[in-house]
TORKEBA-479682 format. One record per residue: residue number from 1; residue in one letter; x, y, z of N, C-alpha, C in turn. Coordinates in Angstrom, 3 decimals, padded with zeros to 6 digits, always signed. Layout:
% TORKEBA-479682
site i: NUM; aa: A; n.c1: X; n.c2: Y; n.c3: Z; ca.c1: X; ca.c2: Y; ca.c3: Z; c.c1: X; c.c2: Y; c.c3: Z;
...
% end
This chain:
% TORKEBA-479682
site i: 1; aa: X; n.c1: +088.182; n.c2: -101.046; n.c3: +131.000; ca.c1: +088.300; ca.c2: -102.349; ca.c3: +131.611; c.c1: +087.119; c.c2: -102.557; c.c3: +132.559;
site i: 2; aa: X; n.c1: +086.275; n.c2: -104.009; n.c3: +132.632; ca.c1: +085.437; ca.c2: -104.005; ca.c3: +132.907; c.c1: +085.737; c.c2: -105.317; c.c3: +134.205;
site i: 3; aa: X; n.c1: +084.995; n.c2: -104.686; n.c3: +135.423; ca.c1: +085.688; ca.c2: -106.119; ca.c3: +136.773; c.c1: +083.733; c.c2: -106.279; c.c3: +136.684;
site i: 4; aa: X; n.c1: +083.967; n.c2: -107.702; n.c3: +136.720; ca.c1: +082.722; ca.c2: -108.426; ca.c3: +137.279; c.c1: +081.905; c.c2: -108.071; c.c3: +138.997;
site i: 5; aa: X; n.c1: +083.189; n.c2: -108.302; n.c3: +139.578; ca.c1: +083.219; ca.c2: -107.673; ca.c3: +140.747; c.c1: +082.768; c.c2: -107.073; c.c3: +141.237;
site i: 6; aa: X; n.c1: +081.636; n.c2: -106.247; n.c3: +141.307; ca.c1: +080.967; ca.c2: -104.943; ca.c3: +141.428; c.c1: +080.775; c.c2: -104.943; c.c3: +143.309;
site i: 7; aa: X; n.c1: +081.870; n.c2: -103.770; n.c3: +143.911; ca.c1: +081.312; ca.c2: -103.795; ca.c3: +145.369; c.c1: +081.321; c.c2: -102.571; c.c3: +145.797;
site i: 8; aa: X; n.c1: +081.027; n.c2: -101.795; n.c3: +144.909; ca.c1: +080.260; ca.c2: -100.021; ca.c3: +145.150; c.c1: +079.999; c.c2: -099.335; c.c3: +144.097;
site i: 9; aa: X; n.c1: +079.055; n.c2: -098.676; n.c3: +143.943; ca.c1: +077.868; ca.c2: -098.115; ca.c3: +142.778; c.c1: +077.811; c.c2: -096.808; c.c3: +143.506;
site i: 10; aa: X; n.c1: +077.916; n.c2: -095.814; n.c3: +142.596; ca.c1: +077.303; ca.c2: -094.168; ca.c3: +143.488; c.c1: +076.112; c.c2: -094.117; c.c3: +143.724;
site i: 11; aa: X; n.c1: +075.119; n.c2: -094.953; n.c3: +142.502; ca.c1: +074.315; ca.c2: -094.753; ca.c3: +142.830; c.c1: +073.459; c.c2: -094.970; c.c3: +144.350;
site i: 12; aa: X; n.c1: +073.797; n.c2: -096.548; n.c3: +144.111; ca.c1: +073.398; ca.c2: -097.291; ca.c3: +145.958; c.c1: +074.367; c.c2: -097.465; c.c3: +146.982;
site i: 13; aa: X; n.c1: +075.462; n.c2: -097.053; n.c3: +146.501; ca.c1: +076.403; ca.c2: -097.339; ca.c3: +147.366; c.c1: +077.344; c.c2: -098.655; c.c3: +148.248;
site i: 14; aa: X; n.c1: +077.884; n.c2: -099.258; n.c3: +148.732; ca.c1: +078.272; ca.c2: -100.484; ca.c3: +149.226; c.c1: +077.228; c.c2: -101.546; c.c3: +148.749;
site i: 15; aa: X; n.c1: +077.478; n.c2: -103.040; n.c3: +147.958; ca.c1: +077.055; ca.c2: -104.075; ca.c3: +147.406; c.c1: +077.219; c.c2: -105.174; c.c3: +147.888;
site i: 16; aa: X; n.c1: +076.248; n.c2: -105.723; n.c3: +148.798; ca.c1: +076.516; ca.c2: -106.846; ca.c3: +149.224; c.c1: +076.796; c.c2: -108.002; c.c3: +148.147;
site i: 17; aa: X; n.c1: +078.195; n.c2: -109.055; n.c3: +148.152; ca.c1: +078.291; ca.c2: -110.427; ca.c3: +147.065; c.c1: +077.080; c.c2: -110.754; c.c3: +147.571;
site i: 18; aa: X; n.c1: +076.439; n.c2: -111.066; n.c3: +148.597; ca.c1: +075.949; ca.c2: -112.060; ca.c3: +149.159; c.c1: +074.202; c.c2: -112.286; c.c3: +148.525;
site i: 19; aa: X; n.c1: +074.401; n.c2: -110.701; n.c3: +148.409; ca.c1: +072.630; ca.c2: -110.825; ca.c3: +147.906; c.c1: +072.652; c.c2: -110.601; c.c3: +146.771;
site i: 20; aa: X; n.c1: +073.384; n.c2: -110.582; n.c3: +145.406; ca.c1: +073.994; ca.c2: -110.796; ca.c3: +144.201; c.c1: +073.204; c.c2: -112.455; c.c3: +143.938;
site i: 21; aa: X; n.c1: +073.722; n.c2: -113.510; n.c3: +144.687; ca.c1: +072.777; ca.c2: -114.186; ca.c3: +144.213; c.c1: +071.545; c.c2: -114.679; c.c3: +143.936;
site i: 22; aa: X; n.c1: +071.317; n.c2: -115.200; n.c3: +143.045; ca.c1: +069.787; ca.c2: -115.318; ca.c3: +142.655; c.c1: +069.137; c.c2: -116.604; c.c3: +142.762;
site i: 23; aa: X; n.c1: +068.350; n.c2: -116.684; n.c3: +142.861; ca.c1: +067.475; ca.c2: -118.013; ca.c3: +143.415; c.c1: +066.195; c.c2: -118.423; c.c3: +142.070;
site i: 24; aa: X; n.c1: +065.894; n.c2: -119.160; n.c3: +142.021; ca.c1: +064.962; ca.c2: -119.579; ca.c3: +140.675; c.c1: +064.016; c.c2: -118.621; c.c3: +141.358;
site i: 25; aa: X; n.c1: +063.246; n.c2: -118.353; n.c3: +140.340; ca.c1: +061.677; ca.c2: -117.343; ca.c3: +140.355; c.c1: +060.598; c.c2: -118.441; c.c3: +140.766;
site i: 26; aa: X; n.c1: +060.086; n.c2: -118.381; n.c3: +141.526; ca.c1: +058.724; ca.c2: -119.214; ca.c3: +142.160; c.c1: +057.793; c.c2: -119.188; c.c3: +140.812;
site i: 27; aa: X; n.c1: +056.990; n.c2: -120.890; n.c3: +140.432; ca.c1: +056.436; ca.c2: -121.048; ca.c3: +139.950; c.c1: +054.891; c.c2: -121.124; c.c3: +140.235;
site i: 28; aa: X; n.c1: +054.221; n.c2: -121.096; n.c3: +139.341; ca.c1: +052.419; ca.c2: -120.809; ca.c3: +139.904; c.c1: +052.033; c.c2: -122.611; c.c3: +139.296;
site i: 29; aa: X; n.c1: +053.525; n.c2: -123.616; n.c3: +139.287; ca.c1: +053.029; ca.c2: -124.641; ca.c3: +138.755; c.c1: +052.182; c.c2: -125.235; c.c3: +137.204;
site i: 30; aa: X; n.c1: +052.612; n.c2: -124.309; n.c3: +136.907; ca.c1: +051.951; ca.c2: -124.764; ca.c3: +134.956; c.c1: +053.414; c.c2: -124.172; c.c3: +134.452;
site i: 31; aa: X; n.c1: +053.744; n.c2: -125.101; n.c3: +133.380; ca.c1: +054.960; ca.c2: -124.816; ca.c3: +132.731; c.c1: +054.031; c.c2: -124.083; c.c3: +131.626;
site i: 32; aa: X; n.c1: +054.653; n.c2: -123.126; n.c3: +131.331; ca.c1: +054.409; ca.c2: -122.559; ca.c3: +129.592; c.c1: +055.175; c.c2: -122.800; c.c3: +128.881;
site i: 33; aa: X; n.c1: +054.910; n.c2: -122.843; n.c3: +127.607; ca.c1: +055.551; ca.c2: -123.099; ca.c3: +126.165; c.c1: +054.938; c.c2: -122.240; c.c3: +125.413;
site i: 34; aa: X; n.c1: +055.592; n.c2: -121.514; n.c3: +124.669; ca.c1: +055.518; ca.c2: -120.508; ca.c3: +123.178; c.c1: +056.367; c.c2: -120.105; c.c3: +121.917;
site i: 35; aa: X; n.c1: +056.102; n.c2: -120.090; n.c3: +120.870; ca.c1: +057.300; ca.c2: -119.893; ca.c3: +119.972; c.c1: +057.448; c.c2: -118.603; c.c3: +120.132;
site i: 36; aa: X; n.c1: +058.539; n.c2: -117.820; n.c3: +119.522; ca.c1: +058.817; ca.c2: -116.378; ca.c3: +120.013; c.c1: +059.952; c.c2: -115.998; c.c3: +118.400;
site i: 37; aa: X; n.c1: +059.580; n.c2: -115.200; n.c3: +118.246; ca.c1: +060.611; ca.c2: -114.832; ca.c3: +117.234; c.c1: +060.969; c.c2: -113.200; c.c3: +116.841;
site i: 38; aa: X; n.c1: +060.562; n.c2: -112.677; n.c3: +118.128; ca.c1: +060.778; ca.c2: -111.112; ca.c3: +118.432; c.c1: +062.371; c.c2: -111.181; c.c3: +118.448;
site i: 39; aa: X; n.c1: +062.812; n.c2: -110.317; n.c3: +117.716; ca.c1: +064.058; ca.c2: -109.835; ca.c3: +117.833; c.c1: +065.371; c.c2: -110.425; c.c3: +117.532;
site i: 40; aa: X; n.c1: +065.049; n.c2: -111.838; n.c3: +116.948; ca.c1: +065.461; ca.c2: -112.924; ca.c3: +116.446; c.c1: +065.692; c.c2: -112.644; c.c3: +114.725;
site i: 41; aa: X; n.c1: +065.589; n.c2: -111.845; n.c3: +113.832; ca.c1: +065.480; ca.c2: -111.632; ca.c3: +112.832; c.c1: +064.575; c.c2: -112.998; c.c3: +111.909;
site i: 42; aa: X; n.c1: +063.483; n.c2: -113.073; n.c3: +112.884; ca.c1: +062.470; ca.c2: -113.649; ca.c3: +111.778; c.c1: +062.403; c.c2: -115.277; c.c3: +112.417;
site i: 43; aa: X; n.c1: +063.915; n.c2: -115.676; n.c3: +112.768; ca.c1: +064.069; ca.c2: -117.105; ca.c3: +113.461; c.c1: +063.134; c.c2: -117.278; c.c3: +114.354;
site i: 44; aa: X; n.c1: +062.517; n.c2: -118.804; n.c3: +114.670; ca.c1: +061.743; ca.c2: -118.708; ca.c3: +116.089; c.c1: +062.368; c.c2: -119.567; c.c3: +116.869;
site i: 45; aa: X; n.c1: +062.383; n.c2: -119.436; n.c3: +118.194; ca.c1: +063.004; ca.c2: -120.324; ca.c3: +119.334; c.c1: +061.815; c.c2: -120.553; c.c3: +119.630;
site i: 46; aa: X; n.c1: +061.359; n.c2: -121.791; n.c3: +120.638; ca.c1: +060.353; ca.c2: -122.058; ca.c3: +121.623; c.c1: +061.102; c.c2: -121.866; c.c3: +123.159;
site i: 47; aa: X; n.c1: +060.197; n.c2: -120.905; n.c3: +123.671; ca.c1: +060.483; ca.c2: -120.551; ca.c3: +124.943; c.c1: +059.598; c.c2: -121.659; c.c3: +126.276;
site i: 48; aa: X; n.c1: +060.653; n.c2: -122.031; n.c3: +127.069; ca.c1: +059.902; ca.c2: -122.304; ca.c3: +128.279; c.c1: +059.987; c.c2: -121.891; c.c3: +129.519;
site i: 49; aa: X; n.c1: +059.010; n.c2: -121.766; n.c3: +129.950; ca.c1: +059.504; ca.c2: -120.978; ca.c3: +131.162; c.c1: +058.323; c.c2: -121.761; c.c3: +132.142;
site i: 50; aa: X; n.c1: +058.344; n.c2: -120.866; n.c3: +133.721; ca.c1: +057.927; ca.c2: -121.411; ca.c3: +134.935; c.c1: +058.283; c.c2: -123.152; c.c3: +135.663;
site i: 51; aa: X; n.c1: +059.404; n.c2: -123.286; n.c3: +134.844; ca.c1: +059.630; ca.c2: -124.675; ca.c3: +135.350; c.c1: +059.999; c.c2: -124.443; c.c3: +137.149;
site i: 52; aa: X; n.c1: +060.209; n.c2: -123.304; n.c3: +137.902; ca.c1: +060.771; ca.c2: -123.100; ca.c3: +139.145; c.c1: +062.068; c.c2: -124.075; c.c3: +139.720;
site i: 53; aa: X; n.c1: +063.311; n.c2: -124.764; n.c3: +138.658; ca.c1: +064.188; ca.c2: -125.033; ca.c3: +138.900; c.c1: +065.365; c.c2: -124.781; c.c3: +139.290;
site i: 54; aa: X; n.c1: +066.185; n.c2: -125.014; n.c3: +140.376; ca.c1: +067.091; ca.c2: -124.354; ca.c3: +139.922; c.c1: +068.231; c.c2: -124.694; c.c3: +138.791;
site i: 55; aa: X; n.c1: +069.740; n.c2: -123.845; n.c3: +138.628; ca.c1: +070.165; ca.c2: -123.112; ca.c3: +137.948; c.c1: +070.862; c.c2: -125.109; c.c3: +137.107;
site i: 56; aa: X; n.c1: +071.575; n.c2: -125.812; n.c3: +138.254; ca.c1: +072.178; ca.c2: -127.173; ca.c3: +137.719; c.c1: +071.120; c.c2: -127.646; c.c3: +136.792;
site i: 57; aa: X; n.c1: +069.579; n.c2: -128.158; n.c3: +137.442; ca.c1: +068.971; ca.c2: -128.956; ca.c3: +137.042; c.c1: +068.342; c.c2: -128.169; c.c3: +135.604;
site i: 58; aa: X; n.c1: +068.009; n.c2: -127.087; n.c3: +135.640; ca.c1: +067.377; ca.c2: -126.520; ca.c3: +134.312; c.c1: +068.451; c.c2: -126.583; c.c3: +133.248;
site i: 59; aa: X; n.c1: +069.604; n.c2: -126.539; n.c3: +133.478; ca.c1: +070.731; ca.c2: -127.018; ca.c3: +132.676; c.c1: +070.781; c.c2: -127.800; c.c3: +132.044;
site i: 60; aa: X; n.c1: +070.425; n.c2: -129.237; n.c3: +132.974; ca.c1: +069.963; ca.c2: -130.574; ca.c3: +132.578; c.c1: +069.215; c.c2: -130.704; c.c3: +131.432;
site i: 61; aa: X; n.c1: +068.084; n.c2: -130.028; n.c3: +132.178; ca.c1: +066.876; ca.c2: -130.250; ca.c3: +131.568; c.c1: +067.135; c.c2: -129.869; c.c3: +129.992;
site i: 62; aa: X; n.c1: +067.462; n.c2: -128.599; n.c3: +130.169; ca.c1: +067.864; ca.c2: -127.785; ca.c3: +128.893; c.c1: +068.553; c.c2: -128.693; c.c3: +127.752;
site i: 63; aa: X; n.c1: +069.606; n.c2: -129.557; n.c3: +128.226; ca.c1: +070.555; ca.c2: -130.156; ca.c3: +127.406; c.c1: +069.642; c.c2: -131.563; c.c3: +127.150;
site i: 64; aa: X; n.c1: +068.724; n.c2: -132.484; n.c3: +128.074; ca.c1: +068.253; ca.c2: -133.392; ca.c3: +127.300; c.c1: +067.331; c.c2: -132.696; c.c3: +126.222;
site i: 65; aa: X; n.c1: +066.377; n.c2: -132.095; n.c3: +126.347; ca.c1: +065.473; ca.c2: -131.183; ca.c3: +125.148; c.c1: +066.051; c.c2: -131.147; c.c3: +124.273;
site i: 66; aa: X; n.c1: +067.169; n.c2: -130.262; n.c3: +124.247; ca.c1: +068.227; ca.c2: -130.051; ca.c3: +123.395; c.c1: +068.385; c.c2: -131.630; c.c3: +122.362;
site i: 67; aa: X; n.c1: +068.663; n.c2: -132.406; n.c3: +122.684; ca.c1: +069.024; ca.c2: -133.797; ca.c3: +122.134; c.c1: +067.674; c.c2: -134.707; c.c3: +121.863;
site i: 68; aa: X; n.c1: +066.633; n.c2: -134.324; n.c3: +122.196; ca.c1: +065.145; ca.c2: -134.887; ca.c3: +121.921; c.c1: +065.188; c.c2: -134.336; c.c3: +120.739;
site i: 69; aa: X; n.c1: +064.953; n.c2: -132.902; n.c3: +120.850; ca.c1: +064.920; ca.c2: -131.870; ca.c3: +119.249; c.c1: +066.120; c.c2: -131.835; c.c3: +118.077;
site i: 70; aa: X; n.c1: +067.111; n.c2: -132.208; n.c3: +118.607; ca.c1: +068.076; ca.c2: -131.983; ca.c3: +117.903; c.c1: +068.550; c.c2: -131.103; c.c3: +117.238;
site i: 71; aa: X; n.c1: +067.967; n.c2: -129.875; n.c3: +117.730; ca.c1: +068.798; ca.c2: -128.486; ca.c3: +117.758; c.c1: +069.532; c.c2: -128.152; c.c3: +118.968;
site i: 72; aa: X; n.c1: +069.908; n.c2: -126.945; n.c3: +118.846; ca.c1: +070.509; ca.c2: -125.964; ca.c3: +120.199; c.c1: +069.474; c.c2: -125.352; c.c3: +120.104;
site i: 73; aa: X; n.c1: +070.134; n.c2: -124.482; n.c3: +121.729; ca.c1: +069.287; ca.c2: -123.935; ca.c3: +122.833; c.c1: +069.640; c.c2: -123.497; c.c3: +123.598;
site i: 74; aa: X; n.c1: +069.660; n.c2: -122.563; n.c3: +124.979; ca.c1: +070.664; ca.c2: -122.278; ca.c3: +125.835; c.c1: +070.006; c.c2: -121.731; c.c3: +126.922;
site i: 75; aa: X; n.c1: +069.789; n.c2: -121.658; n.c3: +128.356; ca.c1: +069.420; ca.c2: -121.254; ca.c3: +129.610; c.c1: +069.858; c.c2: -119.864; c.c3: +129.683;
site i: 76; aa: X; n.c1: +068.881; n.c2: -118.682; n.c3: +129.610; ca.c1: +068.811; ca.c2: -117.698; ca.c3: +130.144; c.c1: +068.091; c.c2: -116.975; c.c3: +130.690;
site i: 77; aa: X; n.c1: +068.132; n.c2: -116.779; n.c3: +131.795; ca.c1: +067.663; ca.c2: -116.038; ca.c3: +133.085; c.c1: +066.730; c.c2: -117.170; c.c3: +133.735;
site i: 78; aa: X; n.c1: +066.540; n.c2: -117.920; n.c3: +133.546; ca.c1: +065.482; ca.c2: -119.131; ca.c3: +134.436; c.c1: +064.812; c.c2: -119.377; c.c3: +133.167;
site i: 79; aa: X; n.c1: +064.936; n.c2: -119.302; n.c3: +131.778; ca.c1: +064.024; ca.c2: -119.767; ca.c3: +130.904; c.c1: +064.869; c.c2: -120.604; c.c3: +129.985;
site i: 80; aa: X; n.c1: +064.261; n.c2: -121.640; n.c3: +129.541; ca.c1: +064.738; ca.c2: -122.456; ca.c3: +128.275; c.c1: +064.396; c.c2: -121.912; c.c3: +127.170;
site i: 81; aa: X; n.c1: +065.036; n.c2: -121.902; n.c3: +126.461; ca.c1: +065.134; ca.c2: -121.711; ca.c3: +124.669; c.c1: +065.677; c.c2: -122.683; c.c3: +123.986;
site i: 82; aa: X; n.c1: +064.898; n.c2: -123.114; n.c3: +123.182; ca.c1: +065.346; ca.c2: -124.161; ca.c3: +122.063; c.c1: +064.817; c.c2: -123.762; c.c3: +121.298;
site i: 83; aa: X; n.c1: +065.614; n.c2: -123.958; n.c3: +119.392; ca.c1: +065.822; ca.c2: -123.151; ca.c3: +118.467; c.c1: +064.981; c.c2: -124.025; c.c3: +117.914;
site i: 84; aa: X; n.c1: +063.848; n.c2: -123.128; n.c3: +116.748; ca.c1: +062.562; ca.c2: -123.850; ca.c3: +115.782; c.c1: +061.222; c.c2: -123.799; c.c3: +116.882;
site i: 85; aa: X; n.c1: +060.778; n.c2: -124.369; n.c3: +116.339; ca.c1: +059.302; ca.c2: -124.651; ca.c3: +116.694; c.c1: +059.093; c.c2: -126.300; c.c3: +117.183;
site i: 86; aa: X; n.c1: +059.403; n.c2: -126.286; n.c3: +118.067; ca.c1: +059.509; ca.c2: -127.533; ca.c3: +118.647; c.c1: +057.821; c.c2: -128.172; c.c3: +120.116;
site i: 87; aa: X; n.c1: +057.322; n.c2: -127.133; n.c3: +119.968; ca.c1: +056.441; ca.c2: -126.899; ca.c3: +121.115; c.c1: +055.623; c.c2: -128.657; c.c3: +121.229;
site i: 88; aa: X; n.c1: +055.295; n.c2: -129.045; n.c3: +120.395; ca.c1: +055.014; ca.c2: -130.259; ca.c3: +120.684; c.c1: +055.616; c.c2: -131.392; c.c3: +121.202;
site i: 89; aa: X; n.c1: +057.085; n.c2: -131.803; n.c3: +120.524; ca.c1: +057.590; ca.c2: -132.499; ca.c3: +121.591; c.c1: +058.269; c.c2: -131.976; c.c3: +122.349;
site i: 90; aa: X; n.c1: +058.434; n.c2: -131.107; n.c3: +123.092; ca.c1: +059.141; ca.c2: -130.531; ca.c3: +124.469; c.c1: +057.919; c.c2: -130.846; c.c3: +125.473;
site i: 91; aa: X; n.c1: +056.619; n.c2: -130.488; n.c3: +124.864; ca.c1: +055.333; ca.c2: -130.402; ca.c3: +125.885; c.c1: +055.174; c.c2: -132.291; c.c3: +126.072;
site i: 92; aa: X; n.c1: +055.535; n.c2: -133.017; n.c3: +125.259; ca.c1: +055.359; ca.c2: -134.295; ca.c3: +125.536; c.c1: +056.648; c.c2: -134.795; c.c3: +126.422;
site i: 93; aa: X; n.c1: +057.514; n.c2: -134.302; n.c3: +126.767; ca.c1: +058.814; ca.c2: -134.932; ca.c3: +127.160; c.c1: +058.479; c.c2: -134.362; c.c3: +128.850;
site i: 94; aa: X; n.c1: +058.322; n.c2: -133.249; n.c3: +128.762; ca.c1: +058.032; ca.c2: -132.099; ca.c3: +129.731; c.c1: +056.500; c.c2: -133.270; c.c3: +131.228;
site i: 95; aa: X; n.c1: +055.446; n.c2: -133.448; n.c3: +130.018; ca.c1: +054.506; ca.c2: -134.076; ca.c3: +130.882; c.c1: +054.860; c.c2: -135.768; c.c3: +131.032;
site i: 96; aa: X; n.c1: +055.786; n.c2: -136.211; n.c3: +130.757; ca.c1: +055.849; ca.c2: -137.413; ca.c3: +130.877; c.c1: +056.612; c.c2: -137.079; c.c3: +132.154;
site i: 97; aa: X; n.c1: +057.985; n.c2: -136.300; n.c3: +132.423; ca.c1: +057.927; ca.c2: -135.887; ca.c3: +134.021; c.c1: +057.630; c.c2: -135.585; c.c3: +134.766;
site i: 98; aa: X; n.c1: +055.945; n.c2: -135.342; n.c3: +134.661; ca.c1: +055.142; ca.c2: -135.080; ca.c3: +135.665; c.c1: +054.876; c.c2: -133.250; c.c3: +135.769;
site i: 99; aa: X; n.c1: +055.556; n.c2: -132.478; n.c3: +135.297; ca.c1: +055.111; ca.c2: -131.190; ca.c3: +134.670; c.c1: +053.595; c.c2: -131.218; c.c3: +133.684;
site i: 100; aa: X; n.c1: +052.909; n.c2: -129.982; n.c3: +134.582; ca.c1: +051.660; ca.c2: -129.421; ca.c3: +133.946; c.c1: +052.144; c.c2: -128.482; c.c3: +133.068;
site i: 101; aa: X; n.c1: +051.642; n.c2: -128.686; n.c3: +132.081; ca.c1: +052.414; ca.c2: -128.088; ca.c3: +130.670; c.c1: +051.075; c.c2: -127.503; c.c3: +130.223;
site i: 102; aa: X; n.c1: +051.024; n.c2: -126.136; n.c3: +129.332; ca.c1: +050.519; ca.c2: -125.385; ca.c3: +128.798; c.c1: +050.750; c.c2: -124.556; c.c3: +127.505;
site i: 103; aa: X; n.c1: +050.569; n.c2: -124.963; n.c3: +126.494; ca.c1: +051.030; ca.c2: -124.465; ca.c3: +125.160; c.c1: +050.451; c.c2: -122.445; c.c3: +125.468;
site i: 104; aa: X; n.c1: +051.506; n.c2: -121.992; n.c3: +125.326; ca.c1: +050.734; ca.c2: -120.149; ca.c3: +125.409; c.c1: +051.427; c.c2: -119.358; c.c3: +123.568;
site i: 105; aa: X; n.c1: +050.539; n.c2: -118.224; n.c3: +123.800; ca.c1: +050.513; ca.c2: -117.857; ca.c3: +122.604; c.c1: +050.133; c.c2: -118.530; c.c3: +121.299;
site i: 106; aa: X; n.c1: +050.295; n.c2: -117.917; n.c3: +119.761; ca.c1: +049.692; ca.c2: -118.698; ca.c3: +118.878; c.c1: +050.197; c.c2: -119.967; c.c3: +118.580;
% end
């Protein structure tokens, strides 16, 4: 049985809840975009990342993309994923909100 809960580890000992939470990762201000299809069995998602949002609004964000492309997609760890190769219009939707956008990788 597994508790979410976690408030002592042998290793470190006593766990603060408090610092458990996480805060968006600071951006250097250029959004990236890349297709990715490591570990995916061959599928590619387009990854985005450095948007420096937090957790509600990248949600957002995530779900209009989502409905521009008309696939799924899903928020994990501070990065967007949307399924295919979509890198062109995400990067056009992306700079029309005023995001510096950067196509990375091939």
């Amino acid at each position: 049985m597994s508790n979410s809960n976690l408030v002592y580890s042998t290793e470190t000992g006593r766990i603060n809840q408090a610092s458990q939470k996480q805060s968006a990762p600071k951006s250097d201000g250029i959004v990236r975009i890349r297709r990715e299809t490591k570990g995916r069995k061959g599928k590619g998602v387009t990854i985005v990342d450095g948007l420096g949002l937090e957790a509600p609004e990248l949600k957002k964000l995530c779900t209009s993309l989502k409905k521009i492309c008309g696939t799924g997609g899903a928020v994990k760890d501070y990065v967007i994923e949307i399924q295919g190769d979509n890198r062109e219009k995400i990067k056009a939707v992306l700079e029309k909100q005023g995001f510096t956008v950067k196509l990375a990788g091939g």
